[in-house]
C-alpha positions as a Python dict, from the first residue, in 0.01 Angstrom:
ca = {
    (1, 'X'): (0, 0, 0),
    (2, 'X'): (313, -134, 221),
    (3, 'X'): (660, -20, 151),
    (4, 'X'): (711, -374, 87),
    (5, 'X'): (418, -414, -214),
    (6, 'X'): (537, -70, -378),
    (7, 'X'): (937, -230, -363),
    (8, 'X'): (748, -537, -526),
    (9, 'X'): (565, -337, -787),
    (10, 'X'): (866, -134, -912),
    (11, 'X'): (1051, -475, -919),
    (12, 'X'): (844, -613, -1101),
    (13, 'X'): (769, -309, -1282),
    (14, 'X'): (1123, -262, -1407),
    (15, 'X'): (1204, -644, -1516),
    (16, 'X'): (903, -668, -1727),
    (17, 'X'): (969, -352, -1886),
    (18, 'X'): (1317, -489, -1942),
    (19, 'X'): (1259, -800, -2077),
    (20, 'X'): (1000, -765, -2237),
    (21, 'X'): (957, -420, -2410),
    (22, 'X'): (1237, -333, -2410),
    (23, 'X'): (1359, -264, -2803),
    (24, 'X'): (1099, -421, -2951),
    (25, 'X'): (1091, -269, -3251),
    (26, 'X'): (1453, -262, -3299),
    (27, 'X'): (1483, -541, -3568),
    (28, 'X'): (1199, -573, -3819),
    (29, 'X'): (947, -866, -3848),
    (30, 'X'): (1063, -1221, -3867),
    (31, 'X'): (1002, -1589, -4034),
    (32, 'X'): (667, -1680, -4204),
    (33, 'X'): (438, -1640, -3873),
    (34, 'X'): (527, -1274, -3749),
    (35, 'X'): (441, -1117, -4021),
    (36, 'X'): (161, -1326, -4120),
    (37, 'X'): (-32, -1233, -3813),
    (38, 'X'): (20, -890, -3831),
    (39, 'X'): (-109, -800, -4101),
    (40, 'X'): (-382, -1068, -4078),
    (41, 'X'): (-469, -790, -3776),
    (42, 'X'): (-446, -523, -3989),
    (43, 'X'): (-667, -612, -4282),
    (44, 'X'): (-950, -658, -4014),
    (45, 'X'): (-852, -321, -3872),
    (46, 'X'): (-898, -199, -4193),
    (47, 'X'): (-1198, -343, -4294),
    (48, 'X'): (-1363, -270, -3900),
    (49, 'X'): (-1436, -687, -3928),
    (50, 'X'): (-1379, -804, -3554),
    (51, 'X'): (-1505, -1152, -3676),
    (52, 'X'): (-1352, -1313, -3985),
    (53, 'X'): (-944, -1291, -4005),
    (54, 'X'): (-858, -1229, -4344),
    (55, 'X'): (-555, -1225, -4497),
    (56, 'X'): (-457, -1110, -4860),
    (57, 'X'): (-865, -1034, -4852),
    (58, 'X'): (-970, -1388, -4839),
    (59, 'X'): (-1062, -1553, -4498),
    (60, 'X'): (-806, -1696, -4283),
    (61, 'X'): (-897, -1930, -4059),
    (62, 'X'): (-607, -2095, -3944),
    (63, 'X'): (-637, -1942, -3604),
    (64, 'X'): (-874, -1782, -3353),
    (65, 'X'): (-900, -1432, -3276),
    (66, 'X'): (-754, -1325, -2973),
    (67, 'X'): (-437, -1180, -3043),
    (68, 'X'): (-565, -1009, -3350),
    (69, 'X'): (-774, -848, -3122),
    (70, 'X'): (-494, -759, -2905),
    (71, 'X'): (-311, -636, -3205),
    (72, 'X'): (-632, -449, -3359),
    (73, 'X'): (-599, -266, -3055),
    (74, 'X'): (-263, -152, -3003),
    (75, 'X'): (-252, -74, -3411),
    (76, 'X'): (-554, 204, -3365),
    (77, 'X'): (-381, 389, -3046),
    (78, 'X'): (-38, 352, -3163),
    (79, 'X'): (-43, 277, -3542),
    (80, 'X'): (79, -8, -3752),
    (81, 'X'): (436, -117, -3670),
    (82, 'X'): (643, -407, -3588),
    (83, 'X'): (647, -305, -3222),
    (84, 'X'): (277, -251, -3225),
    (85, 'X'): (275, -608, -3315),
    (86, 'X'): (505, -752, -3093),
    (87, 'X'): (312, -562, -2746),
    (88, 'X'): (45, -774, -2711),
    (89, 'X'): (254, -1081, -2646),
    (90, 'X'): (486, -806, -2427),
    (91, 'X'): (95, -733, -2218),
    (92, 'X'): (44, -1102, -2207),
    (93, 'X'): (382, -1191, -2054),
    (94, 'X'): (331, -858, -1808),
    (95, 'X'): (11, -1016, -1677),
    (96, 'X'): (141, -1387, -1635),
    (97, 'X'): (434, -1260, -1407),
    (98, 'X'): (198, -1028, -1205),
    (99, 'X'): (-82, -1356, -1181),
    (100, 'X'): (198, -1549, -1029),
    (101, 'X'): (296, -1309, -796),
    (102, 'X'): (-58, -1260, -703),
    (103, 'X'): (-104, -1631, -673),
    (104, 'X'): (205, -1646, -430),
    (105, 'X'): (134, -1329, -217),
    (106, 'X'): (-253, -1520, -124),
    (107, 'X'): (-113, -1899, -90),
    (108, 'X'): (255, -1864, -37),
    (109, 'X'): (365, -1514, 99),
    (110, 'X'): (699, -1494, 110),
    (111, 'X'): (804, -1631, -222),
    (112, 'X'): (597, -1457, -473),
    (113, 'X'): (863, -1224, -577),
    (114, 'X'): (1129, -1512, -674),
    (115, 'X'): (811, -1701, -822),
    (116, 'X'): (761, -1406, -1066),
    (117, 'X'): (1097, -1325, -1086),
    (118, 'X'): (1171, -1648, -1196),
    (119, 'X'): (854, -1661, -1444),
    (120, 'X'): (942, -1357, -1620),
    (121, 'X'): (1354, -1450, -1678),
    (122, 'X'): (1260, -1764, -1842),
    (123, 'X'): (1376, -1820, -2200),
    (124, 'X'): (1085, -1891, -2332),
    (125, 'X'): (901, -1655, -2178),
    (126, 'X'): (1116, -1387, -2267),
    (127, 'X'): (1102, -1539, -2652),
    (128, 'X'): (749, -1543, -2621),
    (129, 'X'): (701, -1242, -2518),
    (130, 'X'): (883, -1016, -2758),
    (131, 'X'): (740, -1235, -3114),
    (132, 'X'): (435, -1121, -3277),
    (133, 'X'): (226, -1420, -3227),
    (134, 'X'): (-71, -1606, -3038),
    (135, 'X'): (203, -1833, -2845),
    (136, 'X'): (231, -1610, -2574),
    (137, 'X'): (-185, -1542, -2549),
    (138, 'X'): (-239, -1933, -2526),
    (139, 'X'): (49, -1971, -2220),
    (140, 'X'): (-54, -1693, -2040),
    (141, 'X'): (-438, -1778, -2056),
    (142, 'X'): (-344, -2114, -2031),
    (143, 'X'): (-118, -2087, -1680),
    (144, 'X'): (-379, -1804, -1527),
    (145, 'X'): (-606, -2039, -1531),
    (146, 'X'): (-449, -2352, -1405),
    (147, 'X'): (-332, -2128, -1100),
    (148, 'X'): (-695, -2009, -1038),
    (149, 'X'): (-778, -2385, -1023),
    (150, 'X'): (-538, -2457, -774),
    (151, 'X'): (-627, -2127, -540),
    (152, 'X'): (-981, -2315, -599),
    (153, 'X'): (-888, -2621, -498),
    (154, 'X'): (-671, -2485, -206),
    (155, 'X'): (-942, -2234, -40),
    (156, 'X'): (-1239, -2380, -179),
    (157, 'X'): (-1388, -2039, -350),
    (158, 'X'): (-1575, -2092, -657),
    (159, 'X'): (-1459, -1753, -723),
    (160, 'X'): (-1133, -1926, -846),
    (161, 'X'): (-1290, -2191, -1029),
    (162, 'X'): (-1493, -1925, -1182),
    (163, 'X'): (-1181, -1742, -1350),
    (164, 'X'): (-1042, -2120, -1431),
    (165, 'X'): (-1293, -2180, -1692),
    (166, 'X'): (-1277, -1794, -1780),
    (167, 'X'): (-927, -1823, -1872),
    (168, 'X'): (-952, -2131, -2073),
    (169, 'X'): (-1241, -1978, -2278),
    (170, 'X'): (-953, -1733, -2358),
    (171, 'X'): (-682, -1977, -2402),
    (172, 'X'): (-964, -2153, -2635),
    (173, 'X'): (-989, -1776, -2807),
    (174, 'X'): (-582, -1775, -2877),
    (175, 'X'): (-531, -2074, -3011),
    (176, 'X'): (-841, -2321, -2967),
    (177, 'X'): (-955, -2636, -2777),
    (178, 'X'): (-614, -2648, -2662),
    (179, 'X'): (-609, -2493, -2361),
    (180, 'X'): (-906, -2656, -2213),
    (181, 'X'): (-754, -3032, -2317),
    (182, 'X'): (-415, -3013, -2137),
    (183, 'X'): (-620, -2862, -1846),
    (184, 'X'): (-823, -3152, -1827),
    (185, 'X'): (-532, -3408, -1877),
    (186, 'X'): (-316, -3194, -1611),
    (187, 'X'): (-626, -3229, -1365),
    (188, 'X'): (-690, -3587, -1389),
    (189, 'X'): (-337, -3687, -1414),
    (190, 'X'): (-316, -3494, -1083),
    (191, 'X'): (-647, -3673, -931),
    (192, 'X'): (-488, -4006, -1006),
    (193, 'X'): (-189, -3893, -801),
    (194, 'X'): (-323, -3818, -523),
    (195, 'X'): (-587, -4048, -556),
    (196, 'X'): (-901, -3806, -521),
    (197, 'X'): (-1119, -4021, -809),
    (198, 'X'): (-1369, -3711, -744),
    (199, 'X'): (-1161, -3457, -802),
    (200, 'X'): (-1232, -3395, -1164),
    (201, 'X'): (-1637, -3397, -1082),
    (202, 'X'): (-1639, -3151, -894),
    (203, 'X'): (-1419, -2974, -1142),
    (204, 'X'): (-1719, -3026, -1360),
    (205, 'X'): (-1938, -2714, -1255),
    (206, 'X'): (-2227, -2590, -1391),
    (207, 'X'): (-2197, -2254, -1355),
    (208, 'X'): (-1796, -2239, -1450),
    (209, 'X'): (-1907, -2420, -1809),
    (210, 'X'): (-2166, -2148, -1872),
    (211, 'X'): (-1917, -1879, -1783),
    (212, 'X'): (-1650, -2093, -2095),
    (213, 'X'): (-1952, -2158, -2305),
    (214, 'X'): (-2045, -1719, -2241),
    (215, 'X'): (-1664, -1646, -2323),
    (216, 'X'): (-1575, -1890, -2601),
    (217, 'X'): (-1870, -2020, -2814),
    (218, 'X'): (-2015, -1664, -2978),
    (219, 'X'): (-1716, -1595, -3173),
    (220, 'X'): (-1702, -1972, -3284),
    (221, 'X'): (-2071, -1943, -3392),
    (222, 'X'): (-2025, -1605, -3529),
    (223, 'X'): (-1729, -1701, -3795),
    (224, 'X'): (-1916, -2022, -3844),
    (225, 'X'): (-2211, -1831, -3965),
    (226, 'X'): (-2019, -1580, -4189),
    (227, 'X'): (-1766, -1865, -4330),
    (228, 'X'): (-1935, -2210, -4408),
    (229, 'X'): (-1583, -2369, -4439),
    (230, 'X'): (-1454, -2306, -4089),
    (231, 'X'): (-1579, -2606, -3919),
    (232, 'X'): (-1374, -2807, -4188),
    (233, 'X'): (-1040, -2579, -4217),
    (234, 'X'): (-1039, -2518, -3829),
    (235, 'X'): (-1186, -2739, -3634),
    (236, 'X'): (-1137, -3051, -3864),
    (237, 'X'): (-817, -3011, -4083),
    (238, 'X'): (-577, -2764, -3809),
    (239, 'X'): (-736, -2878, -3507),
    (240, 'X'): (-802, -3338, -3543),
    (241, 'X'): (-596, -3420, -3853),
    (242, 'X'): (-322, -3209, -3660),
    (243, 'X'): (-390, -3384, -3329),
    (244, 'X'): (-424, -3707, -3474),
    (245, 'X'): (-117, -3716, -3735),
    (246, 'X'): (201, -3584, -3871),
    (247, 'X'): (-43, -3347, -4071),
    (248, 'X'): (264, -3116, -4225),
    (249, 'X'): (516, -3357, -4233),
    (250, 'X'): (751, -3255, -3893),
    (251, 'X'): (1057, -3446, -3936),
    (252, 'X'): (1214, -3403, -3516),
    (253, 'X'): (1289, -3711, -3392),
    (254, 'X'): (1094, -3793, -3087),
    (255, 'X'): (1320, -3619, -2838),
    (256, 'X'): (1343, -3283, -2993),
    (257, 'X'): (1121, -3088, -2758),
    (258, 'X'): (1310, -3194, -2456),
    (259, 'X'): (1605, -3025, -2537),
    (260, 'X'): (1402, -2764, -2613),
    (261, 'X'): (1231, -2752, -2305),
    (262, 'X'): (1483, -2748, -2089),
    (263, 'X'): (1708, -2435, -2319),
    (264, 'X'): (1303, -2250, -2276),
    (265, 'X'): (1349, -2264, -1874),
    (266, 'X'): (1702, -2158, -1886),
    (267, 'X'): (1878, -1993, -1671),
    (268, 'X'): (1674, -2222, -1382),
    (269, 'X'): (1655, -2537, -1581),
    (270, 'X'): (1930, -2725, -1300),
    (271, 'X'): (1653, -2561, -1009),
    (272, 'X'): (1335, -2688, -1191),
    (273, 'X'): (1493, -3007, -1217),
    (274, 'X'): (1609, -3079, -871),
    (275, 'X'): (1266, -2870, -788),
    (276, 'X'): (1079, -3198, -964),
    (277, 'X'): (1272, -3477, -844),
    (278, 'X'): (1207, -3372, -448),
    (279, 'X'): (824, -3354, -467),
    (280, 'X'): (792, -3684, -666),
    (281, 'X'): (1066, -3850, -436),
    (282, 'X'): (826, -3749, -165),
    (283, 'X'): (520, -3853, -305),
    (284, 'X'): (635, -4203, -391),
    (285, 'X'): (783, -4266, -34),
    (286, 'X'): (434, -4181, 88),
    (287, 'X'): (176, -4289, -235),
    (288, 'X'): (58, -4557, 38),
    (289, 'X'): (79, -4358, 372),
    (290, 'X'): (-297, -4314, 535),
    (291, 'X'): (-360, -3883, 531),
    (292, 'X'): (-680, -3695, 723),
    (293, 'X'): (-571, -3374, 550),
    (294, 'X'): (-413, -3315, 272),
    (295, 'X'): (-38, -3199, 282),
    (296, 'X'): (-135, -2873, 27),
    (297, 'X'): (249, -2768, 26),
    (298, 'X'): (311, -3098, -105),
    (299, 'X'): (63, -3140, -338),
    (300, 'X'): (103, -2818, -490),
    (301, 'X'): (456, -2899, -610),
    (302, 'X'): (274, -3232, -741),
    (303, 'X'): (34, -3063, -939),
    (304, 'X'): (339, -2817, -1090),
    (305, 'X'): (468, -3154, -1179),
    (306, 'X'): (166, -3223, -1379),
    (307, 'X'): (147, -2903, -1555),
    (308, 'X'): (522, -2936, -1612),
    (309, 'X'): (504, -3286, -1784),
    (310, 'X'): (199, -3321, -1981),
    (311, 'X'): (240, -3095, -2265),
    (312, 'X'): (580, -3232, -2284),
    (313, 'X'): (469, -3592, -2323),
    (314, 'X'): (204, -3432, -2584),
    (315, 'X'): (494, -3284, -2789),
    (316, 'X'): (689, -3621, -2769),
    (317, 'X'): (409, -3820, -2867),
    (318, 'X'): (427, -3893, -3281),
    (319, 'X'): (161, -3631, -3366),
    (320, 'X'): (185, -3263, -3529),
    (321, 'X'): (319, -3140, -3183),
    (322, 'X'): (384, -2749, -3313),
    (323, 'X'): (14, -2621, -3174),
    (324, 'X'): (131, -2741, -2792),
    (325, 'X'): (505, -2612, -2826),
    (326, 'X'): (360, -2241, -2722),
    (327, 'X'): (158, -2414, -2466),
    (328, 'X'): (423, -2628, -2325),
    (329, 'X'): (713, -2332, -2299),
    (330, 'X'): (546, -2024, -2211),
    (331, 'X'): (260, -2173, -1971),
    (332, 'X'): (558, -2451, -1828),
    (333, 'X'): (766, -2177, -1718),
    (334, 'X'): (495, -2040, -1483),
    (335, 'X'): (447, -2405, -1314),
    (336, 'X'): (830, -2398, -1360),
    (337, 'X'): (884, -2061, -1128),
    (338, 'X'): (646, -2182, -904),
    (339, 'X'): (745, -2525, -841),
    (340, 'X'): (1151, -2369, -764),
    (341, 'X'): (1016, -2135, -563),
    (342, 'X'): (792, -2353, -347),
    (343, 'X'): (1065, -2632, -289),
    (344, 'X'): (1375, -2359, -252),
    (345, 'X'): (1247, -2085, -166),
    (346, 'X'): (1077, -2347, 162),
    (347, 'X'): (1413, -2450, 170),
    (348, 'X'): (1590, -2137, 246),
    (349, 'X'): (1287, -2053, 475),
    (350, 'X'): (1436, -2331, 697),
    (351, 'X'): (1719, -2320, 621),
    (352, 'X'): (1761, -2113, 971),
    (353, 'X'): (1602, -2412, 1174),
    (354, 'X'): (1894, -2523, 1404),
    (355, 'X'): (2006, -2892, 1469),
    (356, 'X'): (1865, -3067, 1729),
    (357, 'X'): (1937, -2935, 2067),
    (358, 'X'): (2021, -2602, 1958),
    (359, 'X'): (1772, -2314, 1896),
    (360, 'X'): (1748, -2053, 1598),
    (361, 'X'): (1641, -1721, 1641),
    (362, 'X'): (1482, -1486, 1401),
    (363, 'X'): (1368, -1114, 1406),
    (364, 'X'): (1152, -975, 1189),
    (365, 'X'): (969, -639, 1233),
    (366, 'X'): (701, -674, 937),
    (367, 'X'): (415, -879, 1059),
    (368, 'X'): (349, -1078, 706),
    (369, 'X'): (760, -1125, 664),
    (370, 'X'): (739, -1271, 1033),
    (371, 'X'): (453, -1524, 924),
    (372, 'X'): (608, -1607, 628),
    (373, 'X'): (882, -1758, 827),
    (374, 'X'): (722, -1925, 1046),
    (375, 'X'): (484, -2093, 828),
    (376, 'X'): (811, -2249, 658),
    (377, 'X'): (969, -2362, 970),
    (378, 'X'): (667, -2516, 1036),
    (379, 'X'): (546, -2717, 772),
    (380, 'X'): (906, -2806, 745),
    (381, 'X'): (887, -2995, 1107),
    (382, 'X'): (542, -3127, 1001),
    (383, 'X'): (673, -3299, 742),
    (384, 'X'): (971, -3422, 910),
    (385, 'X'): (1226, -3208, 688),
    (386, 'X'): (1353, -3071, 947),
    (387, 'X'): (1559, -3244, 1292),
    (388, 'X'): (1475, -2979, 1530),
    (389, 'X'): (1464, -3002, 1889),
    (390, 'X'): (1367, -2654, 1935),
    (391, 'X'): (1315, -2330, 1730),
    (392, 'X'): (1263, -2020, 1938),
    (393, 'X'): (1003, -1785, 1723),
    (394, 'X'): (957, -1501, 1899),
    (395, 'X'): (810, -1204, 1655),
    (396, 'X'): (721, -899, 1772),
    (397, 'X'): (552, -603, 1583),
    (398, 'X'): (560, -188, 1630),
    (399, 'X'): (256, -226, 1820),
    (400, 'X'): (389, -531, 2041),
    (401, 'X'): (194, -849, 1899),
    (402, 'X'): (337, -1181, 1898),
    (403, 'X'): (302, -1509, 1707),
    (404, 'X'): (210, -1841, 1856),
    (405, 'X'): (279, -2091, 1581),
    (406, 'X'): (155, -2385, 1758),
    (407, 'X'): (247, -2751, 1786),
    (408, 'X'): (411, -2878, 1489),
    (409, 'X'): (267, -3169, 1435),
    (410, 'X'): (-56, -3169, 1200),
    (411, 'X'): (6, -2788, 1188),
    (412, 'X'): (-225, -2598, 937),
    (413, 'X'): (-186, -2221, 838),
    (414, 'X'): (-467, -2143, 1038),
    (415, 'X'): (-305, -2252, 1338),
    (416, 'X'): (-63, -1903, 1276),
    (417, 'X'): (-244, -1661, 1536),
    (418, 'X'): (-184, -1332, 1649),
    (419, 'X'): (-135, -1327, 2064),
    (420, 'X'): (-186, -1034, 2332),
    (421, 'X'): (133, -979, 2447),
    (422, 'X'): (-8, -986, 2780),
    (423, 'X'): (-59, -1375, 2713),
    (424, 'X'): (284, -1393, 2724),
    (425, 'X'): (367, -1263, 3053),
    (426, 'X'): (484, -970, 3037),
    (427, 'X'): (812, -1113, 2841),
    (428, 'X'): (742, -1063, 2483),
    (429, 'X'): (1058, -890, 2316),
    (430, 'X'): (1229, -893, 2056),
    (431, 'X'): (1493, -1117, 2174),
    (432, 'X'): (1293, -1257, 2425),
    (433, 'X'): (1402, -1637, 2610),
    (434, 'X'): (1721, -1768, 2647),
    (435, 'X'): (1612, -2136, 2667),
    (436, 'X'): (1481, -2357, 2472),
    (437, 'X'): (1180, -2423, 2773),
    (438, 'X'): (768, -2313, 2619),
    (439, 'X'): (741, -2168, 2961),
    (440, 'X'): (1040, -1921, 2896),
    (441, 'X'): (1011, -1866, 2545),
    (442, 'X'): (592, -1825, 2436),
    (443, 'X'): (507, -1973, 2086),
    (444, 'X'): (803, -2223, 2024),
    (445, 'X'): (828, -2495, 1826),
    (446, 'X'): (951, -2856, 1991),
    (447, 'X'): (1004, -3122, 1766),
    (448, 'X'): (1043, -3444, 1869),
}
């Protein structure tokens, strides 16, 4: 482990600790849910029943079981107590921020630490995270997996789509079908964007539904089995007749969860929304453009769009919108720390690159910082965001490697290579070139 992962971890460490488990039994249970679920969790502790909730000793089945199982858990090594009820949504949170900095570190190194940091300091996430419900379970299942689809449909390892349909047989666990439908709307919303009509297809695989069916359907079958009635009370009655009408009678006007929304991503709501606007601006100037290969950076903030705006048109739309509010907040923040992150944090990657006819020089001892920057000054000239003339990039480690970045024009990452330094002549430094000239200064970038 680097000195730079171990700075991460106790970063990380310390803000989640913080935020979210910090005090958490300092006030007692609150409103009609919190301590509903609890002890919904502990009757089934006490009975040793990991299959039917039950509540008041008659089944319960209202929700699915995953945080009671959570709960179950913490209640037999900690005992029953209104902090023992509140950590499981506290784990939950903990694992979303470390899956986005995860995420980051393999597809976008150099921004996964203000990616998490930004996930975990969300509103709602922080709400979330310290209330004794499923809400928290469903977003973090919920965003896992929609970032193991993308790291799918980035590297093309089934691997990722693998833990995509394992995470929404969770997310179908905390608070049912769910989690799979906004992934599917999010998908195909994002297929139409980019026009890839196959894209949801090959989403379709075989393997990746057996792993959901594995995951999700026993527990459904089980409680079926043991309670005749739960096909009508959950599936039918808090499941359809809640998707399909005002079932209990919400009286919000139609823009109430916009508001909302944009108090849950506080303090970053003014990033995510400048964050959004650039992507789409972007996509819409080029919606008709003729591409090889797709522009990944690009698209990525498009698909955060996606995740960001269809569980808010769900909540808008005149149905019982309260089973996607958990969904929307806590899983939106994760698309919403990763889309800021990707368009500023690529921002203030660049935001070195000179103006043209001038040349900007960077040092950077760590080998991963060093490619970090250089894979944002160089999809920025790809893509034209940057007038640059010339950026000298001269990186040299301890042990005297350099970086050749390439031409860019149509670069990829792959195109990011390590060089002898003997293939530079002799000259590789760390302050190496004085011009602007490829022949004095090995691996820079000329624009046009």
């Amino acid at each position: 482990m680097t000195l730079r992962t171990r700075t991460d971890a106790l970063l990380l460490a310390g803000f989640c600790a913080f935020l979210f488990f910090y005090g958490l039994g300092q006030f007692g249970l609150i409103g009609a849910d919190e301590p509903r679920y609890a002890q919904v969790a502990r009757e089934m502790l006490d009975r040793h029943d990991w299959i039917t909730p039950v509540l008041g000793g008659q089944p319960w089945l209202e929700k699915p079981p995953l945080y009671y199982w959570q709960a179950m858990l913490v209640y037999s090594v900690m005992g029953v107590s209104d902090a023992a009820a509140r950590i499981p949504s506290a784990i939950d949170a903990t694992l979303l921020v470390i899956s986005v900095y995860l995420f980051f570190r393999r597809f976008r190194r150099g921004l996964e630490v203000d990616a998490a940091l930004i996930t975990a300091s969300c509103a709602g996430v922080i709400g979330y995270a310290r209330a004794a419900s499923m809400d928290m379970a469903l977003g973090a299942t919920f965003a896992i997996g929609t970032l193991a689809w993308w790291a799918w449909r980035e590297s093309g390892k089934k691997v990722y789509l693998a833990l995509f349909y394992a995470f929404m047989a969770l997310g179908m666990l905390a608070k049912g079908p769910v989690a799979p439908l906004l992934a599917g709307v999010v998908i195909a919303l994002f297929a139409v964007m980019t026009r890839e009509s196959r894209l949801v297809l090959k989403t379709l695989w075989l393997p990746g539904i057996l792993v959901f069916c594995a995951l999700a359907l026993p527990w459904y079958a089980a409680v079926q089995v043991r309670n005749p009635q739960f096909f009508r009370e959950f599936i039918l009655q808090h499941n359809l007749a809640r998707f399909s009408t005002d079932l209990y009678h919400h009286r919000e006007p139609f823009w109430y969860y916009l508001p909302v929304t944009l108090l849950a991503l506080a303090p970053w709501t003014i990033f995510v929304i400048a964050a959004f606007i650039e992507p789409v601006r972007a996509w819409w100037a080029e919606r008709n453009a003729p591409s090889e290969e797709p522009d990944y950076e690009l698209q990525f903030k498009l698909f955060a769009c996606c995740w960001v705006v269809v569980p808010l048109v769900f909540l808008i739309l005149p149905i019982e919108a309260s089973r996607l509010h958990s969904a929307g907040n806590s899983s939106r923040s994760g698309a919403a720390g990763g889309l800021s992150a990707a368009t500023h944090g690529t921002r203030l990657l660049s935001s070195e690159v000179a103006s043209r006819g001038t040349c900007a020089r960077s040092v950077c001892d760590d080998r991963s910082c060093a490619a970090d920057r250089l894979r944002g000054w160089a999809a920025s000239a790809a893509r034209g965001q940057a007038d640059v003339r010339c950026i000298r990039n001269i990186f040299c480690t301890d042990h005297g490697d350099c970086f050749d970045p390439g031409q860019p024009r149509g670069i990829s990452y792959a195109s990011l290579r390590y060089v002898d330094p003997s293939r530079a002549g002799g000259r590789c430094g760390r302050e190496m070139g004085r011009t602007c000239d490829r022949s004095h200064s090995f691996g820079t970038l000329v624009g046009d």
